[in-house]
C-alpha positions in Angstrom: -131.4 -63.8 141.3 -134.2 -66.3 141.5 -137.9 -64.4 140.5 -139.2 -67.2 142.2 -138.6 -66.9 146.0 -141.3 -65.5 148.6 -141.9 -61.8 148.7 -143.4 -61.9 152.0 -145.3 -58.1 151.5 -149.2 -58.2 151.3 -149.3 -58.8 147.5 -152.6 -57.4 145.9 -152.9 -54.3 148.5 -153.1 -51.4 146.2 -155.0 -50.8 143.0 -154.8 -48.3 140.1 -156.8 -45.1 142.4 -154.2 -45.9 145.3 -151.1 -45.5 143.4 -152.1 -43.1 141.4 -152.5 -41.2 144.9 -149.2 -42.0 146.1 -147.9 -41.1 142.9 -149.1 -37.2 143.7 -148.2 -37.2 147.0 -144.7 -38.4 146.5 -144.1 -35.6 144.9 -145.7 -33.4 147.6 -147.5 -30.8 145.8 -148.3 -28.2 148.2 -144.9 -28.4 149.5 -143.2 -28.2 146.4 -145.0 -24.9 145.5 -144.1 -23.5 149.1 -140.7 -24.0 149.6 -139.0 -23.9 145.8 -141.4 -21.9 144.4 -139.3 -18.3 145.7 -136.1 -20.2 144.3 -137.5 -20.3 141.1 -138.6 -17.1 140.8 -135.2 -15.7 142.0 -133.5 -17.6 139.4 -135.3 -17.3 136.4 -137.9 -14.7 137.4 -141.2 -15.0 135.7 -140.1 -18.0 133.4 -140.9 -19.9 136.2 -144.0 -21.9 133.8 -141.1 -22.1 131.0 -138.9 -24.2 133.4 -141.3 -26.4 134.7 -142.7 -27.4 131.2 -139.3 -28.1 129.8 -138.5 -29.8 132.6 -141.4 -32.1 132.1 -140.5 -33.2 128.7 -137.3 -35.2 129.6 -139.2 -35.8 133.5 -141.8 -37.8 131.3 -138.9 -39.7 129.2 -137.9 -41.0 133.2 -141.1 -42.0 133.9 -142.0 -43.8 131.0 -138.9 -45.9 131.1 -140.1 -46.6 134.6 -143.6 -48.2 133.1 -141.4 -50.1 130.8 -139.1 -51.7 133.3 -141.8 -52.4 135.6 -143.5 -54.4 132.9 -140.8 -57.1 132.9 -139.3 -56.9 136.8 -141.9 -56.4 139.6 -139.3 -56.0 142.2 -139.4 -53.4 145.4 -135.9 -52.3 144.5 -137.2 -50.8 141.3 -134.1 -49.1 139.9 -132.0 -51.1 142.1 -133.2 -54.5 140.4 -133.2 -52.9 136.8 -130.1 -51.4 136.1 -128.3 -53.8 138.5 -129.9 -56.5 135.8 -129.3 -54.5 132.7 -126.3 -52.2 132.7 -124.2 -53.6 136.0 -124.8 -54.9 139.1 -122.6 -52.4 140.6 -124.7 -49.5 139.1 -127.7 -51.1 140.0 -126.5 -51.1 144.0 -125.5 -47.4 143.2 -129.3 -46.4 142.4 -130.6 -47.8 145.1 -128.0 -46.0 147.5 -128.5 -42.6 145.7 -132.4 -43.5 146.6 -131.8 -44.2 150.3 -129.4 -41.5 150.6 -131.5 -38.5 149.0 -135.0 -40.0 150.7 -132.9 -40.0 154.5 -132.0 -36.6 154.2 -135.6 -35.2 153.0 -137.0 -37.0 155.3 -135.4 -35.1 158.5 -135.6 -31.4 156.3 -138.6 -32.3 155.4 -140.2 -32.9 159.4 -138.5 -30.0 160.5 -140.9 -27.8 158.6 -143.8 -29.8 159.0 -142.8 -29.1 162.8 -142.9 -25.6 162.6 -146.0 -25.3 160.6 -147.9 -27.5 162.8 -147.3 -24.4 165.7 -147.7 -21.6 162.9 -152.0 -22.7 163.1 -151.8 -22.2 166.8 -149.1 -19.4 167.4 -146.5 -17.5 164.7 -144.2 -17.1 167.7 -144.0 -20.8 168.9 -142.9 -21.9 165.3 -139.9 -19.7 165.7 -139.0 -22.2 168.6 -136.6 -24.7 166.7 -136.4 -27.2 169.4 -140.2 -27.4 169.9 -140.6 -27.4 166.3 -138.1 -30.1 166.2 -140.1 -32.5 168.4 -143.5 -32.1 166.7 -141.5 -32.3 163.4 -140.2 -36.0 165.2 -143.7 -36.6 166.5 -145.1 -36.5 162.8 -141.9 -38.4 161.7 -142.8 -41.2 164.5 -147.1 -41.2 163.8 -145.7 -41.9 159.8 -143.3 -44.6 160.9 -146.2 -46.5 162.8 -148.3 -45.6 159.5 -146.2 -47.5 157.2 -145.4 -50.0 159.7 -149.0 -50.9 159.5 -149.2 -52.0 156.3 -149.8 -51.0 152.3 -153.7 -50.8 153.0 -153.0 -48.2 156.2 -150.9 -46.1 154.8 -152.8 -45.9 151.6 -156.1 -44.6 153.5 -153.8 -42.1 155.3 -153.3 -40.8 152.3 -156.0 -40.9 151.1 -157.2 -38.0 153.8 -154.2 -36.0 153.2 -153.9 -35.8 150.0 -157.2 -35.7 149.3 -157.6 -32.7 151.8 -154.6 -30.4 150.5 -155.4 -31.2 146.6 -159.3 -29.6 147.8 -157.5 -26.6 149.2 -155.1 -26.1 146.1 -157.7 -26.7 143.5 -159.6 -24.1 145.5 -157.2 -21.5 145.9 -156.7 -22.1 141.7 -159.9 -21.1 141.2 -159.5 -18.4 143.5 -156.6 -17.3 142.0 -158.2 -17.3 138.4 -160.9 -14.5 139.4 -158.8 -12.2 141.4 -159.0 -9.2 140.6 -155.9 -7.1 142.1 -153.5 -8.5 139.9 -149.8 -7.4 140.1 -148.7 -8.0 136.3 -151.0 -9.0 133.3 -150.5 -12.5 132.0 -148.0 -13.3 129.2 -147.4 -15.9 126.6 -144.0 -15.7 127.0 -143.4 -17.2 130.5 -143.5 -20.0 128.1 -141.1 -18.8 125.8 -137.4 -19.7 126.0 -136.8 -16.2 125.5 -137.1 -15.5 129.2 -134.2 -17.1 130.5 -130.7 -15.4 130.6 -128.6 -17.7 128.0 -128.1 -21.2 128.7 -126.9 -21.1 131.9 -129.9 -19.5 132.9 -132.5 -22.6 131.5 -129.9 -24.8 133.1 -130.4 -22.7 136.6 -134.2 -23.0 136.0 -134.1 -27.1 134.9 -132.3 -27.7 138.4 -134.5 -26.2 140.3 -138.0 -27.4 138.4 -136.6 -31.0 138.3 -136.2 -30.8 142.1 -140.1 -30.2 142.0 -141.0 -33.7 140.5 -139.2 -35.9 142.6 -141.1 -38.8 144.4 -144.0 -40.2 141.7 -142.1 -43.3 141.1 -142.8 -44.6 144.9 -145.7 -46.6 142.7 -143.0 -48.8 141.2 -141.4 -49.1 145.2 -144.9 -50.4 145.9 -144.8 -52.8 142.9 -145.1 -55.6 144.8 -147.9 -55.3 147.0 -149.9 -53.7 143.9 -152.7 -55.5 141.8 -151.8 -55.5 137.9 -148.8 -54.5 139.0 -146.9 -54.7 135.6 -149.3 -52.0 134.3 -150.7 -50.1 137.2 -147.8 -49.0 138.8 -145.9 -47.5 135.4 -149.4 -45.5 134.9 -149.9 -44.3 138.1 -146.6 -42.8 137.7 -147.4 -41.4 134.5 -150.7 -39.5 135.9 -149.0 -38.8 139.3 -146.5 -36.8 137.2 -149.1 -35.1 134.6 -151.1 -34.4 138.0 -148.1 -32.6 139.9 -147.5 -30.9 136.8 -150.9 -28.9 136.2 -150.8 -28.2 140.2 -147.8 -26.4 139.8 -148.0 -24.7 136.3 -151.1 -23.5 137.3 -149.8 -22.1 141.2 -146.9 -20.5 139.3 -148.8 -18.2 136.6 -150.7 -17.2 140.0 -147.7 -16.6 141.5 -146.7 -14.3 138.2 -149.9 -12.5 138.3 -150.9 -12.0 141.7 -147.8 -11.4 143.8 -145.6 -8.6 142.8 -141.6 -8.8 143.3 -141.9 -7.0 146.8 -144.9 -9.0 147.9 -142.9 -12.2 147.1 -140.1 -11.1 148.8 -142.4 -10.7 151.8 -143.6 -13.8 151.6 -140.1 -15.6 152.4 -140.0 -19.1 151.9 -143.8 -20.3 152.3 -145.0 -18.6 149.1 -148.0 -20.3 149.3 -149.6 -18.5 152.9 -148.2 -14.9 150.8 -150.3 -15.6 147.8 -153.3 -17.2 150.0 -152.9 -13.9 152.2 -153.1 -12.3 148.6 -156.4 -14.0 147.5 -158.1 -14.1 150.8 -157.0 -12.0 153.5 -157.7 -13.8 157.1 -158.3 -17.4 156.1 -155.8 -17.7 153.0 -153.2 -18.1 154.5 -154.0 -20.4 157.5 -156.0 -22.6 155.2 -152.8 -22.9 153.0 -150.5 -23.3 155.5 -152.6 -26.8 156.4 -152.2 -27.7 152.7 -148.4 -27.4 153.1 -148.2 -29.1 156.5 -150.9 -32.0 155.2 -148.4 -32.3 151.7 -145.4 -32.3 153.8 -146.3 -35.0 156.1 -148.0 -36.8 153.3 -144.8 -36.9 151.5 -142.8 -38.2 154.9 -144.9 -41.9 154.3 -144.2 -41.6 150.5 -140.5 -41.0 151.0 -140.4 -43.7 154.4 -142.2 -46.3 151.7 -139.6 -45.2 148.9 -136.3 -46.3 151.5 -138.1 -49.2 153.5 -138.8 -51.0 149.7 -135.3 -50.6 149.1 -133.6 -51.4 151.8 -135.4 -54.7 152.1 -135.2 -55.7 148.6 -131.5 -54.9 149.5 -131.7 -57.4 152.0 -133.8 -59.8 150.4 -130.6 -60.1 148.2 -128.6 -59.8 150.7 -126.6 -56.7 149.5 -127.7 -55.1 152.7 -127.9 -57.3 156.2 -130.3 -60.1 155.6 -132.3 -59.1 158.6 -133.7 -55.9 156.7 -135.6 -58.4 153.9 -138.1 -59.7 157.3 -141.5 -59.3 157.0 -143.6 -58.7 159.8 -145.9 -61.8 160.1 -148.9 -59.7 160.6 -148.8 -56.3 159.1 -146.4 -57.7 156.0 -144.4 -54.6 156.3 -140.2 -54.9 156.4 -140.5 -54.3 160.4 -136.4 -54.4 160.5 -136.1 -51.7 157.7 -138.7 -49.3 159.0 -137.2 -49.6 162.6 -133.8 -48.8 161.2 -135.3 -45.8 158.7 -137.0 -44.7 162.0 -134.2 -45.1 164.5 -131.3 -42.7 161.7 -133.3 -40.5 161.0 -135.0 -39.5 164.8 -130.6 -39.7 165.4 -130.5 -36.7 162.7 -133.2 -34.9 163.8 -131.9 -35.0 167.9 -128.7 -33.2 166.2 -130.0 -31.0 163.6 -132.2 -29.1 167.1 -129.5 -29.6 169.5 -126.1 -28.4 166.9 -126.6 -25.2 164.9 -124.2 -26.5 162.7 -125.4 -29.3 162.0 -128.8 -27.5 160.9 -126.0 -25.7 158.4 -125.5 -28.9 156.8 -128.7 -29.6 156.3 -129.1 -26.9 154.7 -126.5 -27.7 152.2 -127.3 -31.1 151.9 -131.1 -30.9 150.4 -129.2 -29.2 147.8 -127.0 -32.3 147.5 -130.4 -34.4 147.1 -130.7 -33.4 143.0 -127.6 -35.0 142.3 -128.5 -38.6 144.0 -132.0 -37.5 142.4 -130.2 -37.6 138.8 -128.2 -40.3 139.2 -131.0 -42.8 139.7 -133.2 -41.5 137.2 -130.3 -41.2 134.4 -129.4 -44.8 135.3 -133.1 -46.0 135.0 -133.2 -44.3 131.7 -130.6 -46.2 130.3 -131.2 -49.1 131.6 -135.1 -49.2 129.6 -132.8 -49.0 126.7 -131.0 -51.9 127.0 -133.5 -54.0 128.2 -135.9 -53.5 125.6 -133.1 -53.1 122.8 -134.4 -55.9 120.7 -137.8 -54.5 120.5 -136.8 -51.1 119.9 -137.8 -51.5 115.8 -140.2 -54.1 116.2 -142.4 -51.0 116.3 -142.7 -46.9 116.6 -144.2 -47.2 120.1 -141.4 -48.8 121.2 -138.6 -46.7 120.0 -140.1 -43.6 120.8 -141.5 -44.4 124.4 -139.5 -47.3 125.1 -136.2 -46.4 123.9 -136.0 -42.9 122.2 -137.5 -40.2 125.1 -136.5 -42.3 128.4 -132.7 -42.1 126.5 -133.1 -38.3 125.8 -135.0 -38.3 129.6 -131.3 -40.0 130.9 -129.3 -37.7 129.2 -130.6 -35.0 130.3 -130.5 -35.8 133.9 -126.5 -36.4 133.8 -126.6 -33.0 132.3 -128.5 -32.0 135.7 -125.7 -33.6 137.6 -123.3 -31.7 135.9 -124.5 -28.8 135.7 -125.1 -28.9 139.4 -121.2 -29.6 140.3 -120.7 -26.2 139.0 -123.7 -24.3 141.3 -123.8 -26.3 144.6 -121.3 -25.2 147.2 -118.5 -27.4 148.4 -120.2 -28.6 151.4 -123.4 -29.7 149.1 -121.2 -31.6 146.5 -119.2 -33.3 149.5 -122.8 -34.1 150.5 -123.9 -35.5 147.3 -120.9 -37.2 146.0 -119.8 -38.1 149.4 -123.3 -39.9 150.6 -123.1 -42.0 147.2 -119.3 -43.0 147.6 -120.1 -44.5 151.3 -122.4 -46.6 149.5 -119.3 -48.4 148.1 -118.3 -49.9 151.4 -121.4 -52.3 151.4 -121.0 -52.6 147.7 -117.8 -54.1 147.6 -118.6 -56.1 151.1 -121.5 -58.0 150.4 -120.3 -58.0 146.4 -117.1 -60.2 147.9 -120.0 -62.4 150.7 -121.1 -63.9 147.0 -124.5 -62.1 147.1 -126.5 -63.6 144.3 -127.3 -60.5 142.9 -124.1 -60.1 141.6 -124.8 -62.7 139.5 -128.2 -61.6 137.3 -130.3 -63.1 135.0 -130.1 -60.3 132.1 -133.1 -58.0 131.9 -134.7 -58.9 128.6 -137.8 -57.7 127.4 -138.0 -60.5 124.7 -137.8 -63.5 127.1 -140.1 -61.4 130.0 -142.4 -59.2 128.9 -145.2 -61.3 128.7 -144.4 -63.9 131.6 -147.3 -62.9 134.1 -145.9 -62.3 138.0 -148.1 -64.5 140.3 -147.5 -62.5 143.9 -146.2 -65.1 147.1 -149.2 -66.8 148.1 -151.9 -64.8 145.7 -151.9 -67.2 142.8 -155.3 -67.0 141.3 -156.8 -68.4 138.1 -156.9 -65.3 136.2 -154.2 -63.6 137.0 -153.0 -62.2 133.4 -151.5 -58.8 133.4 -152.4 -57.8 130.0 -155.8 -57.8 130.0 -156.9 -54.0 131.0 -157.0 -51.9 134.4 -158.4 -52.9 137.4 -161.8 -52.2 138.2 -160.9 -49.8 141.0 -159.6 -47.3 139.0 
């Protein structure tokens, strides 16, 4: 693959504040807390804190080898590029599948509920109508498409509203939470402890579930390319983005502990965020929550839509994919070809998961199936940091701890998420998961045999790249080192 060929997105877009942003929502906060939150709790009851704290440690160990390896390759693909150029080619198409795969199916369960939440601020009774909730789920889905289509700049300022509207509300209802006084339990130390699961099996129930909360900060590195600094700015944005998420949800679930008691959470049902608002501030609580949800929700629809439209045209740009889903829209510099594909699959799913019951089974099923595309990626990416920067790896402490050390630990401990997860998911899930990444062998093999350059990598090495500065298409300006401190934005 050449480094040196026309990226055609708008190069210089984004600074360090706007990825940071998309980091958070990526991993959709409020939504996060609402819908997993009464998983958690029913698996590892109050060691809910526990979980997601040891769940950070090898999270962090993924997202640093993401900094690293967007150091030396600015590329779209992200993971795609990186272990296709370190470890295989083969396992490099594989990541980006698992990516496109896992970001298709959230995308349609995750309008759905946007859908129905939408109608829950006007009526409880119209958001038990699944085909109505269906088409403003798809009207969302649609506004998002035409977002993104838009360009870098729109869909950032989109954001920018969201997010920055349901992180008011949850830092709100935090404070909230801290001074409430009708509290259902004290609170303990040991929610921390490891003492509070049930065995092994038990952490590894807990791990599963927490890691499911995370997903989506490295849509920074997707955005790589249209970012300024990129080489630095997009690694740390998905560094904060993470330790961001993180303090959002340790802090909702010690609330969540103290506040709601077993039978009030049980109440509560999925959206465990409008039960502990309720809880907090009877009347308003739980409306005002219920628009942090549906804001996070729809906020995490662009993320995700910028996560598969990056791949799929740096898929085409190599041609791995159909060459016509690497075209740039001459005025908005958005892949028009990959976001009218994106938008075209996934309004097919939605159209079937209203009109089929069974279908909306599946679903069901397959968001399950999402965690093990999840850790196939990010065990891959972990790796491939490894290999890349191998002959730097006792040049100094920094690098063998961040660089090679924790994103190894990080990788291992994601294919033990993927195994682990054979064992819990039902059949349908792992035919789901292991099924979706298998089709993406068809295309593999197909394009593999057309002679697609990217078969045929320049080796990702940090030694030879690491300090070569990347000059965007078009953008090349006088100082454009990479090494020489944040942008001013930030």
């Amino acid at each position: 693959m050449s480094n040196s060929r026309p990226r055609g997105l708008q190069a210089g877009a984004l600074g360090t504040f706007d990825t940071v942003v998309m980091a958070v929502a990526g991993s959709a906060p409020a939504y996060s807390i609402a819908a997993t939150t009464a998983v958690l709790v029913g698996a590892v009851g109050t060691a809910g804190p526990a979980a997601l704290l040891y769940c950070l440690i090898p999270m962090l160990g993924i997202a640093l080898a993401f900094s690293y390896l967007s150091r030396i390759d600015v590329n779209a693909g992200a993971s795609y590029s990186w272990v296709g150029r370190t470890l295989h080619p083969f396992l490099g198409f594989l990541s980006g599948w698992a990516l496109i795969v896992s970001a298709t199916i959230f995308m349609v369960a995750g309008s759905l509920p946007a859908g129905a939440m939408t109608l829950a601020l006007f009526d409880e009774q119209l958001a038990e109508n699944t085909a109505l909730s269906t088409l403003v789920g798809a009207a969302w889905f649609v506004l998002m498409l035409g977002v993104v289509l838009g360009g870098a700049r729109l869909t950032v300022r989109a954001q920018l509203v969201m997010t920055g509207t349901e992180l008011a509300v949850l830092a709100l209802f935090a404070v909230l939470a801290v001074f409430h006084a009708d509290n259902a339990r004290a609170f303990d130390w040991s929610w921390f402890g490891f003492g509070q699961f049930d065995g092994v099996s038990g952490f590894a129930s807990g791990a599963l579930i927490a890691a499911f909360y995370f997903w989506g900060w490295d849509v920074s590195c997707n955005l790589s390319e249209e970012t300024r600094n990129s080489r630095r700015t997009t690694g740390l944005a998905g560094l904060i983005g993470l330790g961001v998420v993180f303090l959002l949800f340790e802090v909702f679930t010690i609330a969540v502990n103290v506040v709601l008691s077993a039978d009030r959470l049980q109440a509560g049902g999925a959206n465990v965020l409008a039960a502990l608002g309720e809880e907090i501030w009877p009347g308003w609580g739980g409306r005002l929550l219920i628009v942090a949800v549906m804001l996070s929700t729809i906020a995490t629809l662009e993320t995700t839509l910028i996560q598969v439209t990056r791949s799929l045209f740096a898929m085409g740009r190599d041609r791995t994919m159909p060459s016509a889903l690497g075209r740039v829209h001459r005025t908005w510099n958005t892949p028009w070809v990959a976001v009218a594909v994106v938008g075209v699959v996934a309004l097919t799913m939605f159209v079937a998961s209203g009109a089929l019951g069974s279908v909306g089974d599946i679903l069901s099923d397959a968001i399950s199936a999402i965690g093990l595309q999840i850790a196939v990626y990010y065990g891959l990416t972990g790796l491939a940091v490894v290999v890349a920067y191998r002959k730097l790896l006792l040049k100094s402490a920094a690098h063998f701890f961040l660089g090679g050390l924790w994103p190894l630990c990080g990788a291992l401990f994601m294919f033990w998420v993927f195994v682990e997860s054979l064992g819990s998911l039902s059949p349908a899930a792992i035919a789901i998961g292991i099924g979706g990444l298998a089709a993406g062998l068809v295309p593999m093999v197909w394009y593999w045999r057309q002679g697609s350059d990217y078969y045929r990598p320049a080796k990702l090495d940090a030694t030879r790249t690491v300090e070569t500065d990347y000059v965007p298409h078009g953008r090349a300006a006088r100082q454009a080192r990479v090494h020489e401190g944040l942008p001013t934005d930030f």
